[in-house]
Structure formats: structure tokens, C-alpha cells
N, CA, C and O of each residue as an XYZ file, in Angstrom:
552
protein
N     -19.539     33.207    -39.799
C     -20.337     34.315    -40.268
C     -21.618     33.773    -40.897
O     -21.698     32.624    -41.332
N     -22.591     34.637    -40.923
C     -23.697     34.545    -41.501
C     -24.105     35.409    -42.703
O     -23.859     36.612    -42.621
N     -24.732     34.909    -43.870
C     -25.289     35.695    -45.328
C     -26.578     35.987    -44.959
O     -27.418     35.159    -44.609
N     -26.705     37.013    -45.031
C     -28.353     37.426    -45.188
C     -28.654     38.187    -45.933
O     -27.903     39.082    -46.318
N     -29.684     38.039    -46.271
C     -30.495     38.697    -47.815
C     -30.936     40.070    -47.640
O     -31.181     40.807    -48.595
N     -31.049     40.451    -46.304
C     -31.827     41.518    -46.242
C     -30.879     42.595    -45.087
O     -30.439     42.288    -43.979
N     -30.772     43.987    -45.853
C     -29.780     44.549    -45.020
C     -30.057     45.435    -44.060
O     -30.495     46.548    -44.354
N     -29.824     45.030    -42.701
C     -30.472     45.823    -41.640
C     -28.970     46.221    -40.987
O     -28.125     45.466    -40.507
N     -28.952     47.590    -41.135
C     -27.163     48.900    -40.391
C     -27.280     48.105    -39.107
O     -26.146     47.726    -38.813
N     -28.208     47.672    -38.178
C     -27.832     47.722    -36.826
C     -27.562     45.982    -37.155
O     -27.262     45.729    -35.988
N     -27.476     44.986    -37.666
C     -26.887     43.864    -37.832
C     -25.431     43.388    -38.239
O     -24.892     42.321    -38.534
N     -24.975     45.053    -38.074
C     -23.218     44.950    -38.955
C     -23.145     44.220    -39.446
O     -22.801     43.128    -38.994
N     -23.470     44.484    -40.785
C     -23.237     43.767    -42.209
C     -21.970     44.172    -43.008
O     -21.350     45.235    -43.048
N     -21.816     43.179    -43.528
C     -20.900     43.679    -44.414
C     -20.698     42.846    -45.900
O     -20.737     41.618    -45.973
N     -20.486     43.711    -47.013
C     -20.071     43.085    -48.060
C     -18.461     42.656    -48.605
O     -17.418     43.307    -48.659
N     -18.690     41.728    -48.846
C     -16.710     41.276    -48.853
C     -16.591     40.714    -50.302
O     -17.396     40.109    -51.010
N     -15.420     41.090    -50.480
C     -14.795     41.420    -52.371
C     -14.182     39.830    -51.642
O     -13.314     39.728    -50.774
N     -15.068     38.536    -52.422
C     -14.496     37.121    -52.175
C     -13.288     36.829    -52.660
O     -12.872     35.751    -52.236
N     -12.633     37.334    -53.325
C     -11.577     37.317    -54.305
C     -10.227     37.349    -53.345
O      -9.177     36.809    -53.692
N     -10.412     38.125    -51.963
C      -9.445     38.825    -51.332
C      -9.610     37.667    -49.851
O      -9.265     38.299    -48.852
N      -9.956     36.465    -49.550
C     -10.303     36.433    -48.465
C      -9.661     35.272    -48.438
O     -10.137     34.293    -49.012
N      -8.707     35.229    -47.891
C      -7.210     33.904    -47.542
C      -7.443     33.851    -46.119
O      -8.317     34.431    -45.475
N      -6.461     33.009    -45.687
C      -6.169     32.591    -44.285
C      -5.129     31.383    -44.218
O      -4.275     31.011    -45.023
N      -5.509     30.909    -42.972
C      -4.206     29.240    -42.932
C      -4.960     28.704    -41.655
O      -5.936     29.184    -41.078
N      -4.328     27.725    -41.419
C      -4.998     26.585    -40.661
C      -3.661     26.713    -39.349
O      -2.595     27.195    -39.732
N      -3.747     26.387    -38.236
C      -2.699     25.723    -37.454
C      -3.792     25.195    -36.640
O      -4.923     25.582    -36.346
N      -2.694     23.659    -36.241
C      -2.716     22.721    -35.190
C      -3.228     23.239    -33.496
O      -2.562     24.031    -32.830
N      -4.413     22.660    -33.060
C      -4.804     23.195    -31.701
C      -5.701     22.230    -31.323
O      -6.921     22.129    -31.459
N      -4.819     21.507    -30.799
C      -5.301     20.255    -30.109
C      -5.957     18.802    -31.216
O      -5.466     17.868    -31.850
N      -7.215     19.314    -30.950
C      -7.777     17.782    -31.862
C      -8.514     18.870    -33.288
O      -8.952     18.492    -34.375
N      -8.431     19.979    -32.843
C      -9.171     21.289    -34.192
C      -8.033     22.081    -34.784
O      -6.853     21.796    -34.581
N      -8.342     22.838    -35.341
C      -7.283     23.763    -35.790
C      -7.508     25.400    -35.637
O      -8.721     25.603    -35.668
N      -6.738     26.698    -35.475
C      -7.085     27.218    -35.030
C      -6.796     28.144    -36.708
O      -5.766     27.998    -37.366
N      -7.833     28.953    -37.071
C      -7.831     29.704    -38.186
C      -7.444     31.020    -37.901
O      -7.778     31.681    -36.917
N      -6.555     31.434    -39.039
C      -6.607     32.968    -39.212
C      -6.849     33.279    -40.392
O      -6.766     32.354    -41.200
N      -7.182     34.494    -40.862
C      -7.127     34.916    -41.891
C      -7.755     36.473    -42.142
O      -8.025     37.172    -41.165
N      -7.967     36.961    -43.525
C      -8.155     38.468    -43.785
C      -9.505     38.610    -44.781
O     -10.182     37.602    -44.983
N      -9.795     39.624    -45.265
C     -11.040     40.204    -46.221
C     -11.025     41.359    -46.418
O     -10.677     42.208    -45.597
N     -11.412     41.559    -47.566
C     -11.617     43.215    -48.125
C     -13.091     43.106    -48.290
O     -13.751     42.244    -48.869
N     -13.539     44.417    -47.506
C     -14.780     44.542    -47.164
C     -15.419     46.108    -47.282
O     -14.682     47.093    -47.312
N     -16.553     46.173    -47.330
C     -17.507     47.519    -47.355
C     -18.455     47.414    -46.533
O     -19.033     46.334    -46.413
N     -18.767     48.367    -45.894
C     -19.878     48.569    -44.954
C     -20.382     49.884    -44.589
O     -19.890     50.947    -44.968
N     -21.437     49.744    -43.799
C     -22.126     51.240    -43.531
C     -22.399     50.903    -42.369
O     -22.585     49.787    -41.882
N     -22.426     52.297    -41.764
C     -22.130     52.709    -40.190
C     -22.697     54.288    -40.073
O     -22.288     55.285    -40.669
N     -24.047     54.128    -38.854
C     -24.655     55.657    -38.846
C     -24.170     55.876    -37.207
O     -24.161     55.131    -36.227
N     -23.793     57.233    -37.435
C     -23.050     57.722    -36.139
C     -24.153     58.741    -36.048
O     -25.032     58.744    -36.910
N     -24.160     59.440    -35.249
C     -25.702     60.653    -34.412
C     -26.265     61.557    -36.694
O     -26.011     62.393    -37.561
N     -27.303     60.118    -36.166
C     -27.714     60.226    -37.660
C     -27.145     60.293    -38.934
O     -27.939     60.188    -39.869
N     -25.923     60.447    -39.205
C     -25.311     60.399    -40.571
C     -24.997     59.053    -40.451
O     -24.806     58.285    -39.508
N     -24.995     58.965    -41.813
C     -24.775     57.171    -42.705
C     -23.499     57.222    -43.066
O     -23.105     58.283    -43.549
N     -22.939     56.555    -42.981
C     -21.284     57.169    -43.501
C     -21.159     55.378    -44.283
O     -21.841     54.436    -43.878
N     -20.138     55.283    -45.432
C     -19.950     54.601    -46.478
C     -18.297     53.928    -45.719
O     -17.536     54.841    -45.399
N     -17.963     53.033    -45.548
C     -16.695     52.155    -45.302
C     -16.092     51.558    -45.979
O     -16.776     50.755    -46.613
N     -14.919     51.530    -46.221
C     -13.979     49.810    -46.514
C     -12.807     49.914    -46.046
O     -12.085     50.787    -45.564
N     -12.766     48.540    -46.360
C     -11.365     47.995    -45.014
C     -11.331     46.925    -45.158
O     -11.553     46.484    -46.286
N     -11.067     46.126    -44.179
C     -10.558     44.594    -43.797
C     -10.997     44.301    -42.862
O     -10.988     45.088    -41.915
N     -11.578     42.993    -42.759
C     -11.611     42.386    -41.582
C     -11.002     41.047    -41.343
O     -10.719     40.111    -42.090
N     -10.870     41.302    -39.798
C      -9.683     39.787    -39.561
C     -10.669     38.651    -39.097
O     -11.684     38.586    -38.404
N     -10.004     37.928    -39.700
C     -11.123     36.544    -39.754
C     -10.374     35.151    -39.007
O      -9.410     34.595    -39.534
N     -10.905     34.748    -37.863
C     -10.397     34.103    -37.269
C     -11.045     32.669    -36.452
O     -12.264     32.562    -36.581
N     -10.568     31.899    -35.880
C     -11.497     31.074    -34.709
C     -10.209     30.277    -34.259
O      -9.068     30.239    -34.720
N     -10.878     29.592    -33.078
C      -9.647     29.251    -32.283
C     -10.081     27.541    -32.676
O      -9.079     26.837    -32.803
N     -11.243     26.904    -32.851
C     -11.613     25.746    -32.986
C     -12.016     25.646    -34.547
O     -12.932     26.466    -34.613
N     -11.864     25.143    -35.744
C     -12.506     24.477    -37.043
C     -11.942     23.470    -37.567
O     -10.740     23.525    -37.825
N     -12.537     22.569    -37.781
C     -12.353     21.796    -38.394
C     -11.044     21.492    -39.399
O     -10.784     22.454    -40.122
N     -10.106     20.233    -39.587
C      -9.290     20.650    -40.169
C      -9.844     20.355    -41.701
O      -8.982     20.542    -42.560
N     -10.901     20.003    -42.100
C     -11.347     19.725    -43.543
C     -11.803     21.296    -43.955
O     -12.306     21.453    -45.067
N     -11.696     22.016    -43.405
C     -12.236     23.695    -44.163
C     -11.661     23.647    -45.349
O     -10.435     23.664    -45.454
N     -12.411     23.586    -46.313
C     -11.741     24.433    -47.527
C     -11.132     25.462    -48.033
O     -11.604     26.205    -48.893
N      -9.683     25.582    -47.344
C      -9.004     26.961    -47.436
C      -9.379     28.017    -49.140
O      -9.346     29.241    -49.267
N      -9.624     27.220    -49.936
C      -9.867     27.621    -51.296
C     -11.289     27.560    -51.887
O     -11.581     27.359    -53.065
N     -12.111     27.770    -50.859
C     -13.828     28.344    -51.041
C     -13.816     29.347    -50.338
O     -13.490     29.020    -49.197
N     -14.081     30.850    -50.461
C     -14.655     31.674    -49.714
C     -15.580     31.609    -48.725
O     -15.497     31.856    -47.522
N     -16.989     31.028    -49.807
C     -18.046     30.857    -48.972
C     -18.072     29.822    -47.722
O     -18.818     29.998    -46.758
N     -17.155     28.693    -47.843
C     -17.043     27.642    -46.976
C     -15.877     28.305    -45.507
O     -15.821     27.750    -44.410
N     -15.049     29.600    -45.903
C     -14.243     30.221    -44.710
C     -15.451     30.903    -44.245
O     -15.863     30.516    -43.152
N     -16.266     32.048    -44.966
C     -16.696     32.928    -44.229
C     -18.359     32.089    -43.396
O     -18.935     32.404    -42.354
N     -18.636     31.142    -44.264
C     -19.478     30.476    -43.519
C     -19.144     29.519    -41.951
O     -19.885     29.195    -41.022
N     -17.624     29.283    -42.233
C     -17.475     28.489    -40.378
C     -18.069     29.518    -39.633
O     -18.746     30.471    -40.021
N     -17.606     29.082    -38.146
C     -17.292     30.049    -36.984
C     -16.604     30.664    -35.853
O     -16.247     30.477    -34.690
N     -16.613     31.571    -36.905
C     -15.534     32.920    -36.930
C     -15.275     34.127    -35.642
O     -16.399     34.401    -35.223
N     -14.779     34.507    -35.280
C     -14.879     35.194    -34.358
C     -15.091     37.028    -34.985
O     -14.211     37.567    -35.657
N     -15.912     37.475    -34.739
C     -15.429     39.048    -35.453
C     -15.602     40.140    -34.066
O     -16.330     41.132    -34.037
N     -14.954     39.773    -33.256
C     -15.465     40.675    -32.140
C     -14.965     41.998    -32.322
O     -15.377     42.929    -31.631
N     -13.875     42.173    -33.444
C     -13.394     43.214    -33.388
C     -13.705     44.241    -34.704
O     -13.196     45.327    -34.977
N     -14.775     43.435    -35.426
C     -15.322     44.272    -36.487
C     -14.048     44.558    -37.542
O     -12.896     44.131    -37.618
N     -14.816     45.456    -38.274
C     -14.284     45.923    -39.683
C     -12.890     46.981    -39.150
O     -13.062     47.622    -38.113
N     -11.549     47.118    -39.896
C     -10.657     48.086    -39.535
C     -10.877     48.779    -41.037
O     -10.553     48.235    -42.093
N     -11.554     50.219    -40.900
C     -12.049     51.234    -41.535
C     -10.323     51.743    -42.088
O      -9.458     52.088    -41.282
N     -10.100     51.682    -43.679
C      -9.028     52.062    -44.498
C      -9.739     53.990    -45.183
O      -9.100     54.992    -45.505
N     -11.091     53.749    -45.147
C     -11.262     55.131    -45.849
C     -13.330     55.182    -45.501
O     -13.990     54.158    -45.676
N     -13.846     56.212    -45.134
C     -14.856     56.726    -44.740
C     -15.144     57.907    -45.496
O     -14.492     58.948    -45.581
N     -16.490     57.497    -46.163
C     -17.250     58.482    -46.951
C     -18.508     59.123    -46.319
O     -19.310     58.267    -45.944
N     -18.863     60.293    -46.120
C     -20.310     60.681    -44.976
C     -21.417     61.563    -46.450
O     -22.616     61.801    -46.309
N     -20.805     61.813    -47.422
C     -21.715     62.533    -48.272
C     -20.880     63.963    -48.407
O     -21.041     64.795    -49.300
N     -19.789     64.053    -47.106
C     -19.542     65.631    -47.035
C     -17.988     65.321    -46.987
O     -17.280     65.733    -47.906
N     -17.561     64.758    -46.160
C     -16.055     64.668    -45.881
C     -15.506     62.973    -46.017
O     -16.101     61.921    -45.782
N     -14.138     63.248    -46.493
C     -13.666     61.633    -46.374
C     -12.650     61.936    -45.219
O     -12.170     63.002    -44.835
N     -12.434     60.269    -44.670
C     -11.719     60.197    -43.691
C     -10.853     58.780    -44.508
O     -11.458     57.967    -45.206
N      -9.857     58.742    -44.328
C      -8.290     57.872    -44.386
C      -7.645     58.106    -44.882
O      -6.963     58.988    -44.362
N      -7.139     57.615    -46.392
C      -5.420     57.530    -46.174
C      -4.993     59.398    -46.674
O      -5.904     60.152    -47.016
N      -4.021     59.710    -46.640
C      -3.529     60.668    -47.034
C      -3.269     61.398    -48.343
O      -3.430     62.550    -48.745
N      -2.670     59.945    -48.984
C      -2.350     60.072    -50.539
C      -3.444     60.042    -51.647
O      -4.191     59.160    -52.072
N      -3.252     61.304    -51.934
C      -4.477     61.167    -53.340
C      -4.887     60.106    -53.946
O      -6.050     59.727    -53.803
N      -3.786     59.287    -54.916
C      -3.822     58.398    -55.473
C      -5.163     57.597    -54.901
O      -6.165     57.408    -55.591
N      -5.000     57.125    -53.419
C      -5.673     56.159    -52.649
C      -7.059     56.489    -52.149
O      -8.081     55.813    -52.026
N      -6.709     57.969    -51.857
C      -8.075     58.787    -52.105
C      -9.203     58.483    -52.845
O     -10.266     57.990    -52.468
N      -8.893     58.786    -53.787
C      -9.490     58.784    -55.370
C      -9.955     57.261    -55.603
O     -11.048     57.062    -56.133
N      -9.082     56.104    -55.185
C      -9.563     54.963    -55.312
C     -10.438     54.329    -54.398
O     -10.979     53.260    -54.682
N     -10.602     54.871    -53.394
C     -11.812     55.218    -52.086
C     -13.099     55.266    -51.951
O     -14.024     54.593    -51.497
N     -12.813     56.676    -52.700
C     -13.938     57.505    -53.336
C     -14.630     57.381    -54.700
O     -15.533     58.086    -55.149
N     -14.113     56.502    -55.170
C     -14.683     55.903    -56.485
C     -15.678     54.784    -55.849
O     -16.858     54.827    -56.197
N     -15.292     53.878    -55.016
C     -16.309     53.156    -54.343
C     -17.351     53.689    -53.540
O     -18.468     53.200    -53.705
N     -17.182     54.765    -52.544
C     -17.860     54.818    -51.407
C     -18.680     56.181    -52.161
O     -19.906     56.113    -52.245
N     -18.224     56.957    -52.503
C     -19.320     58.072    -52.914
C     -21.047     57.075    -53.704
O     -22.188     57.246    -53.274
N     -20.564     55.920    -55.131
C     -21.136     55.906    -55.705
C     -22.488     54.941    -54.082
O     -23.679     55.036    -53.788
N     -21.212     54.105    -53.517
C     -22.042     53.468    -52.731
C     -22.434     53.856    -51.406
O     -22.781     52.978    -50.615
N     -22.421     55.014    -51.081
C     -23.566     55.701    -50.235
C     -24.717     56.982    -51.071
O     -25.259     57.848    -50.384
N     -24.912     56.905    -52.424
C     -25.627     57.132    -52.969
C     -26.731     56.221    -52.924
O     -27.851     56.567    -52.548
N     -26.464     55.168    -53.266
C     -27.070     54.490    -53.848
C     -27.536     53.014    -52.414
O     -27.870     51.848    -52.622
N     -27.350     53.773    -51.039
C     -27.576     53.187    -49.794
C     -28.679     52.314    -49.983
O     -29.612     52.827    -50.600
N     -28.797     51.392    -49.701
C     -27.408     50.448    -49.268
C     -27.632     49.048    -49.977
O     -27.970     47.904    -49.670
N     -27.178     49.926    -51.335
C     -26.441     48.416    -52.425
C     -25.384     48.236    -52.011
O     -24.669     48.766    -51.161
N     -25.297     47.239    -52.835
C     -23.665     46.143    -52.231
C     -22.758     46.635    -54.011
O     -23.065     46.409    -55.181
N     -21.574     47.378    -53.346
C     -21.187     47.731    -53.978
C     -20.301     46.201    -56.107
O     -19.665     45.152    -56.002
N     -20.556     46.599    -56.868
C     -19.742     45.619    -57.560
C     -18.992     45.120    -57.182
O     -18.423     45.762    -56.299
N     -18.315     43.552    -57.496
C     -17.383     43.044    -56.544
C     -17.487     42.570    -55.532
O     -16.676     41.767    -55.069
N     -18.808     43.081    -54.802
C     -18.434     42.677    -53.926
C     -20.060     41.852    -53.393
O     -21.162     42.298    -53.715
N     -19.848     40.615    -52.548
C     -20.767     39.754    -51.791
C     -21.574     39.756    -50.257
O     -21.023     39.484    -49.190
N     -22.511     40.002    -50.371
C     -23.259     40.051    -48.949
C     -24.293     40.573    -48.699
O     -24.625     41.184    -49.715
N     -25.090     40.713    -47.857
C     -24.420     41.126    -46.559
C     -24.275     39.689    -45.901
O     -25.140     38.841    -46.119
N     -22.886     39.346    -44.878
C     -22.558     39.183    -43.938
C     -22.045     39.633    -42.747
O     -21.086     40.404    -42.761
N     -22.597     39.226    -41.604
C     -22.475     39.327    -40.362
C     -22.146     38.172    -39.254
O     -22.735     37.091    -39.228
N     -21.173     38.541    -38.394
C     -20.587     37.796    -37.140
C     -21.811     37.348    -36.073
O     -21.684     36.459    -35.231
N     -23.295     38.333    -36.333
C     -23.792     38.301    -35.013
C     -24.396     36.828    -35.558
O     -24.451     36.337    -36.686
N     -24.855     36.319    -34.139
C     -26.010     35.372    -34.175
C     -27.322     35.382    -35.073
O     -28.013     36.400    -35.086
N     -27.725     34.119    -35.922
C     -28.748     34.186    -36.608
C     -30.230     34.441    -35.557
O     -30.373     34.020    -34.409
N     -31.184     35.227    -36.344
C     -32.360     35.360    -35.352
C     -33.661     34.455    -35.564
O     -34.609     34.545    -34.785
């Protein structure tokens, strides 16, 4: 992944709560092949609305090094990672309607993030680090 300073929606960015971002190493050949997870926020405009995200993303590569520092964030999300499959959206804020989980409780803890942070488009919510993105640097 890549950090960039400056946040452009069509670069799928995302901000990730570093605190949350593990993985493991296995054996693959002469490299090792990584997996791992992240708790993340992002924004996503569908036929003009901005809509507010978080979720997880799976963090992976089939080739790194076996010296990665499983216990630096910045040193996982900086290898290279595969994200072809983007962010898996836990709860969606548009300004008007939420979309995920069911239970209030989780609701409410959702919407405490994403309301304040599609107000306030497009800070990086507290907690959390970025923007990073999977695509190629330009």
C-alpha cells in the first residue's frame, strides 16, 4: 500500500485505525506469503452521493519478505499488498440513511463515526491513519 497526503475519492483511499492491523507470515518457496486484516474508513460516491464507510480490509501478498515486521503497522501496510478486493463495508452513512448491521447497539457505534465523518468530508476520522491506497503511485 501506499500513504498519501492528499485525498482524492477516485484513488480509494482509505484511513486505517493502526492499532487493529495483524496478520502472519507462511512459508512460500524462498518468500513468504502474508495474510492479514484492518479496521478501516472510507468514502465512496455512487450517482453523486458521498456516502461515509467502515469495515475491514484483507491484507495480503503471496511474495514478502520474511524480515517484515509483523509488529509495525506502517512497515505491513507499506509492503506489497494485494487489495484487489477493496474494503468489506460493516456500516454506510449517505447523510440520509444507514446501511449495516441490524442491532442498535452497533448502529449507534457506526454512526457515531460516520455521521461526524461525512460532515466534516473528508477528514480522517480520530484514530484513525491515512489516506492509504492499493493503487499504483503516480
Amino acid at each position: 500500500m501506499i500513504r498519501e497526503d492528499k485525498f482524492l475519492i477516485s484513488r480509494k483511499q482509505f484511513a486505517i485505525d493502526l492499532s487493529t492491523v495483524t496478520g502472519s507470515q507462511h512459508p512460500r518457496g524462498d518468500l513468504h506469503a502474508f495474510s492479514g486484516t484492518a479496521s478501516a474508513v472510507w468514502y465512496r460516491r455512487q450517482s453523486g452521493t458521498t456516502r461515509a464507510c467502515l469495515g475491514s480490509l484483507m491484507l495480503f501478498s503471496h511474495y514478502l519478505p520474511e524480515s517484515l515486521d509483523l509488529d509495525d503497522p506502517h512497515a505491513i501496510l507499506s509492503a506489497d499488498l494485494d487489495g484487489r478486493y477493496g474494503g468489506d463495508c460493516h456500516g454506510r452513512w449517505d447523510g440520509e440513511r444507514y446501511w449495516g448491521a441490524q442491532e442498535p447497539h452497533v448502529q449507534a457505534l457506526h454512526l457515531s463515526v460516520l455521521e461526524p465523518m461525512l460532515a466534516s468530508f473528508p477528514v480522517i476520522p480520530d484514530g484513525y491513519d491515512g489516506w492509504w491506497t492499493f493503487q499504483p503511485a503516480r
